[in-house]
C-alpha positions as CSV (number, residue, x, y, z in Angstrom):
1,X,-121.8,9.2,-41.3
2,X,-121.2,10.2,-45.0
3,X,-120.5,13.4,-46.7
4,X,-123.8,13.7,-47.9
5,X,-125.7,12.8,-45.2
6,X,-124.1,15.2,-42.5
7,X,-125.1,17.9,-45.4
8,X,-128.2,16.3,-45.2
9,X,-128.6,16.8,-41.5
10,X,-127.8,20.3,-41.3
11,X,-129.7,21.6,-44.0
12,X,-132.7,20.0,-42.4
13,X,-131.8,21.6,-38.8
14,X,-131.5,25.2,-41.1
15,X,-135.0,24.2,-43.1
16,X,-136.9,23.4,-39.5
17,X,-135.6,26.4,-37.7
18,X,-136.1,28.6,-40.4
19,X,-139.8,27.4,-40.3
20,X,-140.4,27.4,-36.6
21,X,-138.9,31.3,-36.3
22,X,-140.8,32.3,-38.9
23,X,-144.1,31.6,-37.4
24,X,-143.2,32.9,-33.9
25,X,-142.2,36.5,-36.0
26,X,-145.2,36.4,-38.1
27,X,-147.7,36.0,-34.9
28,X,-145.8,38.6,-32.8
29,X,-145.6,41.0,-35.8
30,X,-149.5,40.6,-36.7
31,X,-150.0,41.6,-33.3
32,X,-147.4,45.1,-33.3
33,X,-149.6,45.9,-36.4
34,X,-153.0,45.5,-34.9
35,X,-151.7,47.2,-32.2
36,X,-150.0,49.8,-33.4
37,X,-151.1,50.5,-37.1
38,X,-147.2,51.1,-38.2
39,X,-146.9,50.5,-42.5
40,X,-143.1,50.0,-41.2
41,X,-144.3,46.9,-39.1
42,X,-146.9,45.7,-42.1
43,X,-143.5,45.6,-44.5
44,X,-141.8,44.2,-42.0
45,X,-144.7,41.5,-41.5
46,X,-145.4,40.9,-45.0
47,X,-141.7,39.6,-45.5
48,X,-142.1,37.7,-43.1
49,X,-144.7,35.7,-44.0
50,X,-143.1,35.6,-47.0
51,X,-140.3,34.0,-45.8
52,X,-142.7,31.6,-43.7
53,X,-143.7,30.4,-47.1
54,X,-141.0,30.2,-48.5
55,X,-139.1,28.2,-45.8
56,X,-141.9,25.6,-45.7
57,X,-141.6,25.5,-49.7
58,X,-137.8,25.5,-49.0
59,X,-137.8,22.7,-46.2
60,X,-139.7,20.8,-48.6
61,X,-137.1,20.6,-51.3
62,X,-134.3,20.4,-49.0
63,X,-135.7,17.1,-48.4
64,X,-136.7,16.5,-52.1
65,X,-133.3,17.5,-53.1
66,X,-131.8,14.4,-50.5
67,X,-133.6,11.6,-52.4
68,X,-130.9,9.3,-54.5
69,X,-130.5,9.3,-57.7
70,X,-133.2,7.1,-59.5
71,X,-134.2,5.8,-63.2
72,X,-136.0,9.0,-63.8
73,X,-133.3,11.2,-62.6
74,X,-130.2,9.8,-62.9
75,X,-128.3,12.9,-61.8
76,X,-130.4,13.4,-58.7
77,X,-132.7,15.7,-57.6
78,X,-131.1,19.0,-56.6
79,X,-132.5,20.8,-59.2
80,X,-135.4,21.7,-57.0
81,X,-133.3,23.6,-55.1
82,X,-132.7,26.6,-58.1
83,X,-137.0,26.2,-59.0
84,X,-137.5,26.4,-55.4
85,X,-134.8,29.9,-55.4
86,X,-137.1,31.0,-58.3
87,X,-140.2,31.0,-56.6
88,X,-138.9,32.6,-53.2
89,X,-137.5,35.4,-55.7
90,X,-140.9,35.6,-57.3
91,X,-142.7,35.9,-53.7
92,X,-140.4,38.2,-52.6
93,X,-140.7,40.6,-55.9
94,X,-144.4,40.9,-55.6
95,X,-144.2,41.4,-52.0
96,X,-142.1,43.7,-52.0
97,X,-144.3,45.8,-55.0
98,X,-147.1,45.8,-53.1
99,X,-145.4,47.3,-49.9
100,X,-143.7,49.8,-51.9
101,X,-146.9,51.1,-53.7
102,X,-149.2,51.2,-50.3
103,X,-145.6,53.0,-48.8
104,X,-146.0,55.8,-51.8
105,X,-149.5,55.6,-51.1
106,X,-149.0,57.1,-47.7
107,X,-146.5,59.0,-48.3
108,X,-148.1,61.1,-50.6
109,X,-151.1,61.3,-48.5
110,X,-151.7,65.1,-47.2
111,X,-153.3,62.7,-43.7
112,X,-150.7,61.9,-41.9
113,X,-151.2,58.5,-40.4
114,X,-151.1,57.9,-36.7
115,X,-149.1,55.6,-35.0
116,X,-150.1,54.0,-31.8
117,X,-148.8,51.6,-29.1
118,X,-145.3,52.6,-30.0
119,X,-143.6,51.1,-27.4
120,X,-145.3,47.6,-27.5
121,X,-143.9,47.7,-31.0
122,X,-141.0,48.5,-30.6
123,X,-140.7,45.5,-27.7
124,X,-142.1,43.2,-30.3
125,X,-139.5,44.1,-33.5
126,X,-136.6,43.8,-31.2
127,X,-137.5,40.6,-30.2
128,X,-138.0,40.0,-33.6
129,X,-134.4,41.1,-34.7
130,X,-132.9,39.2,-31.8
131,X,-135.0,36.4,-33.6
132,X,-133.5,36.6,-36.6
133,X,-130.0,37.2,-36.0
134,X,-130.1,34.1,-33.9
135,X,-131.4,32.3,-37.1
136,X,-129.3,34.2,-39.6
137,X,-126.1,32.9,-37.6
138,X,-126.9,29.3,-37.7
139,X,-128.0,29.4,-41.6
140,X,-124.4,31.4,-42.4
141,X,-123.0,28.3,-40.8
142,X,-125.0,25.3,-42.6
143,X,-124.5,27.7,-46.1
144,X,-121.1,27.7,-45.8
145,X,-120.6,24.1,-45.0
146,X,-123.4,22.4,-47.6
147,X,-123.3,25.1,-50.3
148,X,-127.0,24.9,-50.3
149,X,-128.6,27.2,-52.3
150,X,-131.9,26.9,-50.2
151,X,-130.2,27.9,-47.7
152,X,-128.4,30.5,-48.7
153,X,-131.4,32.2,-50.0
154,X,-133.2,31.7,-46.8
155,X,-130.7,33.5,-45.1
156,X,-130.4,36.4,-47.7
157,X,-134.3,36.6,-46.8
158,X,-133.7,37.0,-42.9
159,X,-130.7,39.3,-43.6
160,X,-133.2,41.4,-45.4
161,X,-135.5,41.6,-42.7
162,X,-133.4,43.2,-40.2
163,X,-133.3,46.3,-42.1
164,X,-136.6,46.5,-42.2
165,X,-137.0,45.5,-38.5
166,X,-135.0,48.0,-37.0
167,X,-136.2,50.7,-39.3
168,X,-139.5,49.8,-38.1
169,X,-137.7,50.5,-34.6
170,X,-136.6,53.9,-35.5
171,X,-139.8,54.3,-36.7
172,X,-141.5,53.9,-33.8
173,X,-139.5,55.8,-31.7
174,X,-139.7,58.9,-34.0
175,X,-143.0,58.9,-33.8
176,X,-143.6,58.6,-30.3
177,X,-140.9,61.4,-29.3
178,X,-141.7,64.0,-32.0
179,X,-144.9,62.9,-33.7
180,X,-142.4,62.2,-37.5
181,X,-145.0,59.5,-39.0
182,X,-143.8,59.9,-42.3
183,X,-140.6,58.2,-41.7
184,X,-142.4,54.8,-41.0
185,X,-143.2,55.2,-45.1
186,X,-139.8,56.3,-45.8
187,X,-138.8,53.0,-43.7
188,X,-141.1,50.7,-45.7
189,X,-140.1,52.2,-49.2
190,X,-136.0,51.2,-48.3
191,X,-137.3,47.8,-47.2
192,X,-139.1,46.9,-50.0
193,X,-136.0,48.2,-52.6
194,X,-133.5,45.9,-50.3
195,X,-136.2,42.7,-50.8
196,X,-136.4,43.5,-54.5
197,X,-132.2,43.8,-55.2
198,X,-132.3,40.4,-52.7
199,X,-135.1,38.6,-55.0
200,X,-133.2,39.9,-58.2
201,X,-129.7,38.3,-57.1
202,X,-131.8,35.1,-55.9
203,X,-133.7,34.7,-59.4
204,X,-130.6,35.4,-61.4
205,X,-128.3,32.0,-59.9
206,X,-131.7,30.5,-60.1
207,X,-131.9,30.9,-63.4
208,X,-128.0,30.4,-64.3
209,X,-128.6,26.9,-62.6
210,X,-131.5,25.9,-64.3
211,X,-129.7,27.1,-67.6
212,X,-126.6,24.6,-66.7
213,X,-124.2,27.5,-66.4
214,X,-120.6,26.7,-65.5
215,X,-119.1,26.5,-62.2
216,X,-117.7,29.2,-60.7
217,X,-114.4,30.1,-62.7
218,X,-112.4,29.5,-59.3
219,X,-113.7,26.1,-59.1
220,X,-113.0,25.1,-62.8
221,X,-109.2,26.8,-62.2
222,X,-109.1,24.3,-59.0
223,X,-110.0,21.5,-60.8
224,X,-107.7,22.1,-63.4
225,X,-104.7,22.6,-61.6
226,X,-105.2,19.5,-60.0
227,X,-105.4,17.8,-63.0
228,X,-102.7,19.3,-64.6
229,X,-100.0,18.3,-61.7
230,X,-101.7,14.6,-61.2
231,X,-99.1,11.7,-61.6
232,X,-99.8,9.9,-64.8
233,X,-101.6,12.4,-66.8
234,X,-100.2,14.4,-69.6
235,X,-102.5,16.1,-70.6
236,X,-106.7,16.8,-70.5
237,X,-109.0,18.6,-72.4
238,X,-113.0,19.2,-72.3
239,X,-113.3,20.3,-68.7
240,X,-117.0,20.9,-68.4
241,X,-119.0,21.4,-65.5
242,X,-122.3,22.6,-64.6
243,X,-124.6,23.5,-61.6
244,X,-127.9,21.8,-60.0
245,X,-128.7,23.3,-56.9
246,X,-125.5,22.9,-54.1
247,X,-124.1,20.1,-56.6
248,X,-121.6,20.4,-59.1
249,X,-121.3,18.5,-62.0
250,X,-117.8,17.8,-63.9
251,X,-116.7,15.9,-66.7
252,X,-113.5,15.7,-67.5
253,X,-110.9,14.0,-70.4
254,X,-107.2,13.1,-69.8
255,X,-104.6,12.3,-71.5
256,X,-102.8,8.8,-70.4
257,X,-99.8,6.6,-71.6
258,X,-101.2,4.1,-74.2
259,X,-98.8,1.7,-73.7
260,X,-99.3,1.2,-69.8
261,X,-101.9,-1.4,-68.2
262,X,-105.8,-1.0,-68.0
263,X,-105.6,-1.4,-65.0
264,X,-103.0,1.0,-64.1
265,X,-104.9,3.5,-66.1
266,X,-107.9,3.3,-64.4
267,X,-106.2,3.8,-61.2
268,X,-104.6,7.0,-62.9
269,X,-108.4,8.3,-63.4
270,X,-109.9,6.9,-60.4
271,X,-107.4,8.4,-57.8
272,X,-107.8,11.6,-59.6
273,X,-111.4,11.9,-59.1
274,X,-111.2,11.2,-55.4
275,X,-108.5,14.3,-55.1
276,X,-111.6,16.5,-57.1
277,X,-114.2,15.1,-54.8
278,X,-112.0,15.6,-52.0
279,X,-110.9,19.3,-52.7
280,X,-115.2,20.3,-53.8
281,X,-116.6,17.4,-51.6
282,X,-120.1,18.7,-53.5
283,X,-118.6,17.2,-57.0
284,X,-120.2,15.0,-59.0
285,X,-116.8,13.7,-61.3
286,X,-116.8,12.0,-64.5
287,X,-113.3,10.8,-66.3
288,X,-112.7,9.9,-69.7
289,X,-109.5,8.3,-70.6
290,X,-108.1,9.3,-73.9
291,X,-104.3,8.2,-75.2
292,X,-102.1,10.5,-75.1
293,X,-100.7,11.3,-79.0
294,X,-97.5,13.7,-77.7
């Protein structure tokens, strides 16, 4: 099996069970809200149907992003994966508004609003965070491995629902042993602050993507230390790279002996490039030879 299509693979298995967990949350959270009325388990809710959007928009350009390069795009197709990152940052934003002004809403009420059914809730969100942190693992795995923005954004979603989960929890419990309702605002407000700072760091790599910013400076240094030690090469210039979804794209100029062979030079470049590719395996590498003027 290839590089590419074990990344393939697992960001599928990370797409599908990022789907399938999110519907199982959203049904047993629609039922701890109808049951017990808690603004801590609507948040909570909300963001998760939010995510169950945004996984199914996700899984979709996971397997978008796997097509092969073709006529029309003849650097692929991961791109979707930054305009999908925007949109989940967009859902997330105005989701997370909306919870925050009926949380205020509340909050400033001079009713205080009963909670019921505590403990059926409180069943229902732990389940829900031992849910989660069973998804959360196995996305922090495939992230790491593929690089996939997706992904990773997926995972940032989850990771922002536990809060919210067990705050919901706390909620619960407070208000069932000493009658403190307001907290289950308080709980919602902190939620929907941790899904905007989430959505802002999403949107913003988004953004730098689509905008063809540089690899991370890390990378570039990697890359040009291994150029700058490679047998043959004596010098390079014009290392540029950009970013499209988990790919990166580098082109690169060195500097060769003009009086050696074609041949030998192309080897020069060639063997170089599989050293990049080997060191960011998610590298798309482009060499130009130049002749070295000393």
């Amino acid at each position: 099996m290839s590089y590419n299509d074990a990344q393939t693979r697992l960001n599928l298995s990370a797409g599908l069970a990022s789907v399938a967990v999110a519907a199982v949350l959203v049904g047993m959270k629609l039922w701890a809200l109808w049951a017990t009325g808690a603004l801590s388990i609507a948040a909570s809710l909300a963001d998760s149907a939010m995510d169950l959007l945004i996984s199914g928009a996700g899984l979709g350009a996971i397997i978008y992003a796997a097509r092969p390069a073709d006529d029309d795009h003849a650097f692929g197709h991961t791109s979707v994966e930054d305009l999908a990152s925007l949109g989940q940052a967009l859902f997330v934003s105005v989701s997370a508004i909306a919870i925050a002004v009926a949380a205020g809403g509340r909050l400033l009420s001079q009713t205080p609003q009963a909670l019921a059914a505590e403990g059926a809730g409180i069943l229902v969100m732990a389940l829900s965070a031992t849910l989660t942190l069973g998804l959360v693992a196995w996305q922090a795995r495939v992230a790491r491995k593929t690089g996939n923005k997706v992904v990773a954004a997926d995972m940032l979603h989850y990771v922002g629902d536990l809060l919210p989960t067990i705050g919901a929890i706390l909620a619960l419990w407070l208000s069932s042993r000493f009658g403190w309702s307001k907290v289950d605002s308080i709980v919602a407000l902190i939620a929907a602050a941790i899904m905007l700072r989430g959505a802002g760091q999403i949107g913003v790599s988004a953004w730098h993507a689509l905008m063809d910013r540089a690899a991370p400076q890390e990378i570039i240094d990697g890359i040009a230390e291994i150029a700058q030690i490679w047998p043959g090469v004596m010098g390079f210039h014009d290392l540029k790279t950009r970013t499209a979804g988990a790919k990166i794209f580098v082109q690169l100029h060195i500097e060769l002996d003009g009086a050696q062979s074609l041949d030998a030079a192309h080897e020069i470049a060639a063997s170089l490039k599989r050293a990049i590719i080997e060191a960011y395996p998610q590298a798309e590498v482009i060499i130009h030879k130049d002749v070295w003027r000393g």
